[in-house]
N, C-alpha and C positions, 0 to 999 in steps of 0.2 A: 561583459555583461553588466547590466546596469544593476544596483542597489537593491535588489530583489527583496531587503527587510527592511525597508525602511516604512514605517507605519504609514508616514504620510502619504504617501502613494499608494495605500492599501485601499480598497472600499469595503469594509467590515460590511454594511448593511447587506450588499449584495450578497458579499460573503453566506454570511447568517443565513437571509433567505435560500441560497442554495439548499443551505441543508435543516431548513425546517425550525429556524429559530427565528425571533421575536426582539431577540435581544441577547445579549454575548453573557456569558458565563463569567462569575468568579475567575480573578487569575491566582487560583489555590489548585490543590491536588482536584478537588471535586470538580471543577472547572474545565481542567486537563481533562483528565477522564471520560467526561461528559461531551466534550467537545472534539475530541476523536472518535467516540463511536458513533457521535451526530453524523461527522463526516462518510464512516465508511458505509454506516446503515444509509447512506443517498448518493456518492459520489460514486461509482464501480470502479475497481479497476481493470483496464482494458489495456492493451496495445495496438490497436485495429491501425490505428495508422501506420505502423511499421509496413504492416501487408499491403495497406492501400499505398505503400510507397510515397507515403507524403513526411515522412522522418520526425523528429522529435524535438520538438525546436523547446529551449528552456527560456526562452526571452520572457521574462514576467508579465508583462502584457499579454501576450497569447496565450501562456500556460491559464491565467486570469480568464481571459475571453474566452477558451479553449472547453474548460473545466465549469466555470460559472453561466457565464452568456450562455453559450452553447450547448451546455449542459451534458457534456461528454464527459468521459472519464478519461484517466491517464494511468500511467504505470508508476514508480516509486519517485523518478526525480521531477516528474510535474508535480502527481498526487503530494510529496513534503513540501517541494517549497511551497504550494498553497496553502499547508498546514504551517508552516514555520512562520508564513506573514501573518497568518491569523493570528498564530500564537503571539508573537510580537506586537500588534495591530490593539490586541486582550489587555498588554501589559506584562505577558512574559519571558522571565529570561531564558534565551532556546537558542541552539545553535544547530548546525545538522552534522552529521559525522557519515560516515561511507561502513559502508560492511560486507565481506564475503560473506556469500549465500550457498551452504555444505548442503540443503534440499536439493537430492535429484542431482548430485554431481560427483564426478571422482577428482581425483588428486586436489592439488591446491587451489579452489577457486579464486579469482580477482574481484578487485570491491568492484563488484556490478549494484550495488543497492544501497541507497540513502534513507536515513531515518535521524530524527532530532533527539537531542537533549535537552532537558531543560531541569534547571535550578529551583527549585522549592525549599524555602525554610532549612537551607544547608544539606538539602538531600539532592542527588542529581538521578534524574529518572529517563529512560528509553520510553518515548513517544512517537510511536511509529504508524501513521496515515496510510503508508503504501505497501504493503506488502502482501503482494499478491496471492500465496500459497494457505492463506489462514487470519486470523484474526487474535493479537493478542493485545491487553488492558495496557496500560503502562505500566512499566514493569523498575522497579530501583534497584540500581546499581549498583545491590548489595547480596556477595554470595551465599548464594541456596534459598533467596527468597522466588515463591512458588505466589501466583496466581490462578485464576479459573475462568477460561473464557467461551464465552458465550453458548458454545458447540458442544461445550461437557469436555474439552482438554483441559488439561492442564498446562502451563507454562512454568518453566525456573529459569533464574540467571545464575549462570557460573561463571568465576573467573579462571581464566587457563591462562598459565605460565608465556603460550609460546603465542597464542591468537586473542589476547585479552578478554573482554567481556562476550558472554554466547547463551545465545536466547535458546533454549530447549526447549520441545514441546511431546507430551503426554497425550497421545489419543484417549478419548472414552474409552473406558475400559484396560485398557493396556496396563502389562506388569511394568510395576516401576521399579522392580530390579533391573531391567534391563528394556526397558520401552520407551526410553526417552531418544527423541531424535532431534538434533543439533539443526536449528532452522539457519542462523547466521550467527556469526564475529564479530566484533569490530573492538576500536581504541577509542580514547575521548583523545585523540592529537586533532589539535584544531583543523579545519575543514575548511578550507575558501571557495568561492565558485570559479576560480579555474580549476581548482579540484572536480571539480562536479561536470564543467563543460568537459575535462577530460574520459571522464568514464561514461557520460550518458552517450556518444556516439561509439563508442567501443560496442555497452552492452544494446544499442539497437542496432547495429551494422552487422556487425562482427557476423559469416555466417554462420548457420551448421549451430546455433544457439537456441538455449528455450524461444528466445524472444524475436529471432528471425526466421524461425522454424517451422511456430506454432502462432494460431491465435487463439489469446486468452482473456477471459472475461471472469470476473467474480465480485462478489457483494458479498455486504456481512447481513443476516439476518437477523431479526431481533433474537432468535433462539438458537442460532443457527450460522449455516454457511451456504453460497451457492457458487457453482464455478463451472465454466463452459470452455473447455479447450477443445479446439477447432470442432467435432462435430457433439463432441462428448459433454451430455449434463448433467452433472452432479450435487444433488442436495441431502446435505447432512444435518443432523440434530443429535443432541446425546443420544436420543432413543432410535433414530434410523436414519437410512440412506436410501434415498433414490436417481435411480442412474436412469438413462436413454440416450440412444443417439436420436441427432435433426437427424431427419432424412431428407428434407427439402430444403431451400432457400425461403423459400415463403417461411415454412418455420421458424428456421434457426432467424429469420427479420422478427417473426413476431417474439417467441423468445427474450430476443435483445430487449424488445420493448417492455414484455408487459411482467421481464424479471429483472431485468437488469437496468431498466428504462428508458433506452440508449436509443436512438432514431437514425436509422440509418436508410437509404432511399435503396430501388432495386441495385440501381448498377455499382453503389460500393459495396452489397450484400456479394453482388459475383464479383465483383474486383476483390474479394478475398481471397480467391482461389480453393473454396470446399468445395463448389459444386460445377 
């Protein structure tokens, strides 16, 4: 795979316009901050292609054309490296690292999911674009520090002996003696993209997985979350939630569109296999 961070090869402007900006942010904490949740409040994350059996190609041109031109979304290892060239593209230092995902799994899960690091003022913080199950701020890489996102959870980062750094998360309302649920792991041991081309056709192949299983759709809202796995849609805020199943294909088409923004024609709606 080709140079995926190299700025030069980036097009910021188009970038930016994806997600509703004018012009690139400070490469300071505010910056970061601002420029991930620009991201996930516009970009959805989806896996629709796995169903349409068209696979996950990481070649930075597509993921680029994929994500921006087309205005589709992706799942963790499109959704970062689009964020990691920006991030680069901005002026910051960011690397990506891989992480087992303990959400919705038993025993030892495998690093199925990438999220970036990046360097500020001698601090090193979890900047994370893609991740599917929720939305959290960026978060530093320093134990028992607690943020607040958007939804009314809570987030912490611990460090554990045996699986290094591990993102938690706090429902609204939830006892925190005992309500914290472990979203992912991970190490800062450096990350290459043969690392990454190794695991992204694992966690899209592999069957009998969330991700070749199910299809899944979610956005961050400004106050909020929204998320549609296969017929199921669910939107959350601190104060409530509201669920429905699509019944129809016309639906769950329109749905994509006028929540998630996603344009998909009839015959990929039934090439997903819901209805």
């Amino acid at each position: 795979m080709s140079d995926m961070t190299n700025p030069a090869d980036f097009d910021l402007d188009a970038y930016l316009a994806r997600i509703g900006l004018k012009q690139a942010p400070d490469a300071d904490w505010g910056g970061m901050d601002f420029l991930q949740r620009q991201h996930r409040l516009t970009i959805p994350f989806e896996n629709l292609d796995i169903a349409l059996g068209r696979g996950i190609s990481l070649d930075p041109d597509h993921v680029f054309a994929k994500l921006v031109h087309h205005r589709r979304g992706g799942y963790c290892f499109e959704q970062n490296q689009l964020f990691l060239r920006a991030l680069h593209a901005i002026g910051f230092d960011a690397r990506p690292i891989l992480a087992r995902v303990w959400l919705r799994t038993e025993g030892l899960p495998p690093r199925t999911h990438t999220a970036n690091l990046v360097e500020i003022g001698g601090q090193t913080w979890l900047a994370d674009a893609g991740f599917g199950g929720g939305y959290a701020p960026p978060m530093p890489l320093s134990d028992g520090a607690e943020t607040p996102g958007p939804d009314g959870a809570l987030f912490r980062m611990r460090l554990d002996a045996e699986h290094g750094w591990t993102l938690e998360r706090l429902a609204p309302g939830a006892d925190r003696a005992g309500g914290w649920e472990r979203q992912y792991s991970f190490t800062t041991d450096r990350v290459f993209p043969a690392d990454l081309e190794m695991s992204n056709p694992w966690t899209s192949t592999r069957p009998d997985t969330r991700f070749t299983s199910q299809t899944i759709v979610s956005l961050v809202l400004p106050s909020g979350f929204a998320s549609l796995v296969d017929r199921r849609y669910v939107r959350h805020t601190a104060k409530e939630q509201v669920e429905s199943e699509i019944e129809s294909a016309k639906a769950y088409r329109l749905r994509l569109n006028f929540v998630f923004g996603l344009i998909l024609d009839e015959v990929e709606v039934m090439g997903l296999g819901l209805y």
